[in-house]
C-alpha positions as CSV (number, residue, x, y, z in Angstrom):
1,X,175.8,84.3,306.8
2,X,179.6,82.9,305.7
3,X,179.2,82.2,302.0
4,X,179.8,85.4,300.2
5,X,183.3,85.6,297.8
6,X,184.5,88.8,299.1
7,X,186.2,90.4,296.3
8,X,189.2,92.5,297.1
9,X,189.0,95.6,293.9
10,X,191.7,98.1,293.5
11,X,191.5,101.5,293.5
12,X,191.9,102.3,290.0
13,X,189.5,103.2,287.1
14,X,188.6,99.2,286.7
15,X,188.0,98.4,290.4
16,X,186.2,101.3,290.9
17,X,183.9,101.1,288.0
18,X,183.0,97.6,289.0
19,X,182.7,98.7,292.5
20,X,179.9,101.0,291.5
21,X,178.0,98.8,289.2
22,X,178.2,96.2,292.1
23,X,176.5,99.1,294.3
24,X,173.8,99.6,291.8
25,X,173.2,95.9,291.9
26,X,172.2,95.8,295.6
27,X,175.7,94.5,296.4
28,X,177.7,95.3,299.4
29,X,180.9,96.9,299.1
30,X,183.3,98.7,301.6
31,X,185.2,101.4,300.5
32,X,187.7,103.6,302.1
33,X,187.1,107.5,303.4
34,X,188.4,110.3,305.3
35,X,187.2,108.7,308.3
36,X,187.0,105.4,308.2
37,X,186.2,102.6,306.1
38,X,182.2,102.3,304.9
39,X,180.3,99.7,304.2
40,X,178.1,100.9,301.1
41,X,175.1,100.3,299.9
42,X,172.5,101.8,297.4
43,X,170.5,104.1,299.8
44,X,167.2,103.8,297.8
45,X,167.1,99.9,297.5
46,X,165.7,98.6,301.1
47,X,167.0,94.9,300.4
48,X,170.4,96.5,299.8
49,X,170.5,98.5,303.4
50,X,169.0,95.5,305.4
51,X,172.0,93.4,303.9
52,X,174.5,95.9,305.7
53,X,172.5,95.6,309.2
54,X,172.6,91.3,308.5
55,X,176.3,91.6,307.7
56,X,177.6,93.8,310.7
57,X,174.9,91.7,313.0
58,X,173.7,95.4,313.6
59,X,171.0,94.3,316.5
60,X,169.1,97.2,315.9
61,X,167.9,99.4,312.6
62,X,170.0,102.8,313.4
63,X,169.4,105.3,311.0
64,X,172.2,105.1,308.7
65,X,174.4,108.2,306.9
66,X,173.6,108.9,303.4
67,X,177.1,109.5,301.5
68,X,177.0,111.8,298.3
69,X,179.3,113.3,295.6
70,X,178.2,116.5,296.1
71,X,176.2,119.2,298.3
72,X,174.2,119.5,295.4
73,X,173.5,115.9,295.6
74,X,172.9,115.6,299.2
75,X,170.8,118.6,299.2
76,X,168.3,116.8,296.3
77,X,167.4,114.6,299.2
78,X,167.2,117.0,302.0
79,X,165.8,120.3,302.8
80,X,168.7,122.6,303.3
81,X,168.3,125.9,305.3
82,X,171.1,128.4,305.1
83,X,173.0,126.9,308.3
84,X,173.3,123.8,306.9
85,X,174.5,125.6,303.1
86,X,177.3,127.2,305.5
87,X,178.8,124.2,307.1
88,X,178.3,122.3,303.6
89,X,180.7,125.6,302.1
90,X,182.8,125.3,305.6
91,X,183.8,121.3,305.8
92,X,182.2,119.7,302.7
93,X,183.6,117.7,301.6
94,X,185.2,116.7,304.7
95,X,184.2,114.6,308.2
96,X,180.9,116.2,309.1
97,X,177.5,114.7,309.0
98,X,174.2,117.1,309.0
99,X,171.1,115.5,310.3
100,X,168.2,117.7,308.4
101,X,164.4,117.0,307.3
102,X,163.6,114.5,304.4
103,X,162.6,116.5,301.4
104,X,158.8,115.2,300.4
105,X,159.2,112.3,297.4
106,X,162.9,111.8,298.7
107,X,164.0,108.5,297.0
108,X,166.1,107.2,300.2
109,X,164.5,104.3,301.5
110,X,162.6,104.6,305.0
111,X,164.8,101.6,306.2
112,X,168.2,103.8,306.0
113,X,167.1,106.3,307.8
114,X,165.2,103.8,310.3
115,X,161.9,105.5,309.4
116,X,162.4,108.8,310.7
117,X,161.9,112.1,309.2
118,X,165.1,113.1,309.1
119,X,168.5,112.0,307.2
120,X,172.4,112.1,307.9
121,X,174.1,113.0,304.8
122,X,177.6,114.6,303.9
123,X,180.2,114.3,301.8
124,X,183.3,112.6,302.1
125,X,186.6,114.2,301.5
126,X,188.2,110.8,299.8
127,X,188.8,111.2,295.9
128,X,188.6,107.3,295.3
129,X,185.3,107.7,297.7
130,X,184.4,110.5,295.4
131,X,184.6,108.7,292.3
132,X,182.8,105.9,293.7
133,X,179.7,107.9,294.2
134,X,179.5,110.0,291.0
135,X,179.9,106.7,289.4
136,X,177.5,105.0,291.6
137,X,174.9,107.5,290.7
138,X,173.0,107.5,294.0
139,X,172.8,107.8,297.8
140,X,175.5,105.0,299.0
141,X,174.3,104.9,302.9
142,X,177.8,103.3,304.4
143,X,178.2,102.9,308.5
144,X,181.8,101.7,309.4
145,X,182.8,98.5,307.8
146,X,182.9,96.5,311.1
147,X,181.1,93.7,313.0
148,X,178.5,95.8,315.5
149,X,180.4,96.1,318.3
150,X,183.8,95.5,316.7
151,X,186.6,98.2,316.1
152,X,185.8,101.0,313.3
153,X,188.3,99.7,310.1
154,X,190.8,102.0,308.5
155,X,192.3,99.8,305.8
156,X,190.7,97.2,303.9
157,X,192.7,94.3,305.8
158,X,190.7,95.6,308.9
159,X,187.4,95.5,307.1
160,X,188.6,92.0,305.5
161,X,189.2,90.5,309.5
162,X,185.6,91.2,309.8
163,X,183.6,90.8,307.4
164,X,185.1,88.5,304.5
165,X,182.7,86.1,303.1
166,X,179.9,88.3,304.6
167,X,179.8,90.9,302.0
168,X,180.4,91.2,298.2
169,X,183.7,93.5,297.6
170,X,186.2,95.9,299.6
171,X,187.5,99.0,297.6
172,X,191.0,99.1,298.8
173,X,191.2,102.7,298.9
174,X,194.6,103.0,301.3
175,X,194.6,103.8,304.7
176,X,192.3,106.6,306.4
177,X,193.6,109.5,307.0
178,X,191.3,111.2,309.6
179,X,190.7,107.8,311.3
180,X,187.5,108.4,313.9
181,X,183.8,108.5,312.5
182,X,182.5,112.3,311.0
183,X,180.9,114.8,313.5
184,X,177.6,114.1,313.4
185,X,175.6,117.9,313.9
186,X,172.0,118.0,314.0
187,X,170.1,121.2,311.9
188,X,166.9,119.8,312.1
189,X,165.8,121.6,314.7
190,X,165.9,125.5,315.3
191,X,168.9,125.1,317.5
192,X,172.4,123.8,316.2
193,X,173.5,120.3,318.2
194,X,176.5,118.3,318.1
195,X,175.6,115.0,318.2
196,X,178.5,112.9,318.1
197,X,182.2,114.8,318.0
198,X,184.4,113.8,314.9
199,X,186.9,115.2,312.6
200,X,185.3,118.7,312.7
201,X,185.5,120.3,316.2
202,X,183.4,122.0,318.0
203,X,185.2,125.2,318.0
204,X,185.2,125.0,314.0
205,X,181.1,124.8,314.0
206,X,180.5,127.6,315.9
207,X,182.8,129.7,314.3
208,X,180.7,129.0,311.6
209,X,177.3,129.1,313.4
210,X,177.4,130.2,316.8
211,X,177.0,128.9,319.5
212,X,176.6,125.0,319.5
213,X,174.7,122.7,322.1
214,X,176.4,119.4,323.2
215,X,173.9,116.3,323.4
216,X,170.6,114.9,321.8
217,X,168.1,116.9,321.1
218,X,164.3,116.2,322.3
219,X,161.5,115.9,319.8
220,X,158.9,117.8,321.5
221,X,156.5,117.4,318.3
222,X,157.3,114.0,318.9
223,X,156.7,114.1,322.6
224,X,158.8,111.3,322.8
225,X,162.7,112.0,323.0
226,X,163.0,111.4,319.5
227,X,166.7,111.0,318.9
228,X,168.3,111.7,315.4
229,X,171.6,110.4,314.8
230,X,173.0,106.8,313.8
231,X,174.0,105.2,317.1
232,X,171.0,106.9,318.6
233,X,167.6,105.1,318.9
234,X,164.1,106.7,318.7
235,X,160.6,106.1,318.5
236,X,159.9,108.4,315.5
237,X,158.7,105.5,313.5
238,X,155.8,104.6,316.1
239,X,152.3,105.1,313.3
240,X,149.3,106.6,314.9
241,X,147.1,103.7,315.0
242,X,148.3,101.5,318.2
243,X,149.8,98.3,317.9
244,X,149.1,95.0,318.9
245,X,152.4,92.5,319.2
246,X,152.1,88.8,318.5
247,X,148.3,88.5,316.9
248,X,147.8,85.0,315.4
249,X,144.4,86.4,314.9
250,X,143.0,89.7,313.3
251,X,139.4,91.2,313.9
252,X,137.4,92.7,310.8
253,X,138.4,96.3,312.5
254,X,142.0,95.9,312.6
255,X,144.6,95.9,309.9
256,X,147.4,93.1,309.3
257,X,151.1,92.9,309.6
258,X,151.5,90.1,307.9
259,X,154.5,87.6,309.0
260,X,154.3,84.7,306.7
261,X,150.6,83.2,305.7
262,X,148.1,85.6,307.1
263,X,145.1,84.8,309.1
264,X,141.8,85.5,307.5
265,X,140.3,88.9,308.1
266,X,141.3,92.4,308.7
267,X,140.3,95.6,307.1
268,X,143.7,95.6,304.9
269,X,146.5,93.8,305.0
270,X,150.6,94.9,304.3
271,X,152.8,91.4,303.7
272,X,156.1,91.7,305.3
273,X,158.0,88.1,303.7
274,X,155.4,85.9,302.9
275,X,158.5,83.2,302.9
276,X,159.2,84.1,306.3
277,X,162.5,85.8,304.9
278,X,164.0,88.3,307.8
279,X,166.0,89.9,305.4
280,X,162.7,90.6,302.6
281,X,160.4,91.7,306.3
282,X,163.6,94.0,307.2
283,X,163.5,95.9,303.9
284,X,159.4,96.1,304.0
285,X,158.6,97.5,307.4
286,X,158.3,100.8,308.0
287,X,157.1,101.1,304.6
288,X,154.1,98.7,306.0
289,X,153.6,100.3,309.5
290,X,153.5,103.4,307.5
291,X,151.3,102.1,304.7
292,X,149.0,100.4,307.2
293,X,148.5,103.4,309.4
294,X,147.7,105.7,306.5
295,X,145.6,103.0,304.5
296,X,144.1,101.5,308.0
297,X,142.9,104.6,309.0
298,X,141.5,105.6,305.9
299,X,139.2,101.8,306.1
300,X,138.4,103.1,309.6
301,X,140.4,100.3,311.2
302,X,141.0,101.2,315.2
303,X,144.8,99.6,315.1
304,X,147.0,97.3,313.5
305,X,147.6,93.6,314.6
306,X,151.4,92.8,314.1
307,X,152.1,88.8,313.4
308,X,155.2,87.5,315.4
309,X,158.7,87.5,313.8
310,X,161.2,84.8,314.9
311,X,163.4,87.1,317.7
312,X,166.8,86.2,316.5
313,X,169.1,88.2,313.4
314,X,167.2,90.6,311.4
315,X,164.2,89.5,313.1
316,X,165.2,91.0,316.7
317,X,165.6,93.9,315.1
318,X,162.7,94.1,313.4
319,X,160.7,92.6,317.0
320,X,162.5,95.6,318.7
321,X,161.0,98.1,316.7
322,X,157.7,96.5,317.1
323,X,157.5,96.3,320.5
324,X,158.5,100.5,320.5
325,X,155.7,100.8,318.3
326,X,153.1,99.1,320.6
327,X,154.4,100.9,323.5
328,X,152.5,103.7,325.1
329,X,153.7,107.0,324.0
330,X,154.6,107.8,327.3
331,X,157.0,104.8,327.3
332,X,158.8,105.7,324.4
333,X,161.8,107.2,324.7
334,X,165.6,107.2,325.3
335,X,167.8,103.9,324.4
């Protein structure tokens, strides 16, 4: 996807204004943390977040963290339970991620979160990071500013080795102080788990909470393994109706994934790109698989007929979760 004029912005009240407007645009722009160097975009707009999983060549739609001004912010989004108030007073802003439940109506799009019911948010501890997002005036969901695969960045010549001419601007926000991803801790459950370790220890959380467990976390609601974090795959996004792959066909009793021009029939139908754009089919679908379950089974359809998606890029991606979808719930599970 070379093409792009990556803009290089300086920190300062100019570069950062434009940084945020660029964000509220659907751009993509890096910016520098605590941690390590993000690449931003606006949390809510779907097109925006499946830019960042087509710039990194991401193979997979990870949930992504959520990055906010504020607690106050975050917790708009999010339904905070005293635990997760505590860490927010304890290391917010600062390198820790919460995993906790989506709050009903929250604006996020099901995309960043990779269509679970949870979220990663926090606040970094970066005051041109900080400005960025009061100006920006919304969720920025930012995973490092890297190639998948690559090195995590911590200066914008890093980011600039790897994705120039892939996305719209880096921030240069100075060298990272912290330098390894946030801790990434999950509250959505009744028990306290670290999920990735980071700038916040162990020892620091449970002086705060208690006692900590190490690992992922099963969804037994779920029944499935259901993991929570980014970097950790789940099958949370599976709808209830089942899922046939690859249907150049659809009977009067199913509904339609549509991939491009749809075949005649089907109780109701949900376009993912009518142009056969990965990118636009990215962005739409777990708002379709959602749509269709809820709308399908409301029409009395007995399961939804998914048209194929070329299985290259975006479309890979978008085939993997697919093929999870239509698996039996037994099979779904642990990456």
């Amino acid at each position: 996807m070379r093409g792009i004029m990556t803009e290089l912005l300086q920190a300062d009240p100019e570069g950062v204004t434009r940084a945020a407007a660029m964000l509220r645009d659907g751009k993509l722009v890096a910016f520098g943390t605590e941690t390590v160097y993000g690449l931003g975009a606006d949390a809510t707009d779907a097109d925006a977040v499946a830019a960042i999983f087509l710039a990194k060549g991401r193979p997979r739609f990870n949930p992504l963290i959520c990055h906010y001004p504020s607690a106050e912010a975050a917790f708009l989004d999010v339904v905070a339970d005293a635990r997760a108030r505590a860490v927010a007073r304890a290391f917010w802003p600062g390198p820790l991620t919460v995993i906790l439940p989506r709050r009903p109506g929250c604006a996020v799009a099901l995309l960043t979160g990779a269509g679970l019911d949870t979220l990663g948010v926090r606040v970094p501890d970066h005051p041109v990071a900080n400005l960025l997002l009061h100006r920006a005036g919304r969720a920025i969901a930012a995973p490092s500013a890297n190639r998948s695969g690559h090195v995590s960045p911590t200066s914008a010549a890093h980011v600039l080795d790897g994705l120039d001419g892939r996305i719209d601007a880096v921030l240069d926000s100075g060298p990272c102080a912290v330098g390894v991803e946030s801790t990434v801790l999950d509250l959505s459950g009744s028990q306290p788990v670290l999920l990735r370790p980071g700038g916040v220890t162990l020892e620091a959380l449970e002086a705060c909470l208690g006692p900590v467990q190490l690992g992922a976390p099963i969804d037994g609601a779920a029944g499935s393994g259901a993991l929570r974090s980014p970097g950790l795959l789940a099958s949370h996004y599976a709808p209830s109706l089942p899922v046939r792959l690859d249907a150049v066909s659809v009977a009067e009793n199913e509904a339609l994934l549509a991939f491009g021009p749809p075949p005649a029939g089907g109780r109701c139908v949900f376009q993912l790109s009518y142009s056969g754009s990965t990118a636009e089919a990215a962005a739409r679908l777990f708002q379709g698989l959602r749509w269709l379950d809820a709308e399908g089974a409301r029409l009395g359809a007995i399961g939804i007929a998914a048209m194929p998606v070329p299985d290259k890029g975006l479309g890979a991606a978008i085939q993997d979760r697919l093929r999870r979808a239509a698996a039996p719930r037994g099979q779904i599970g642990r990456e």
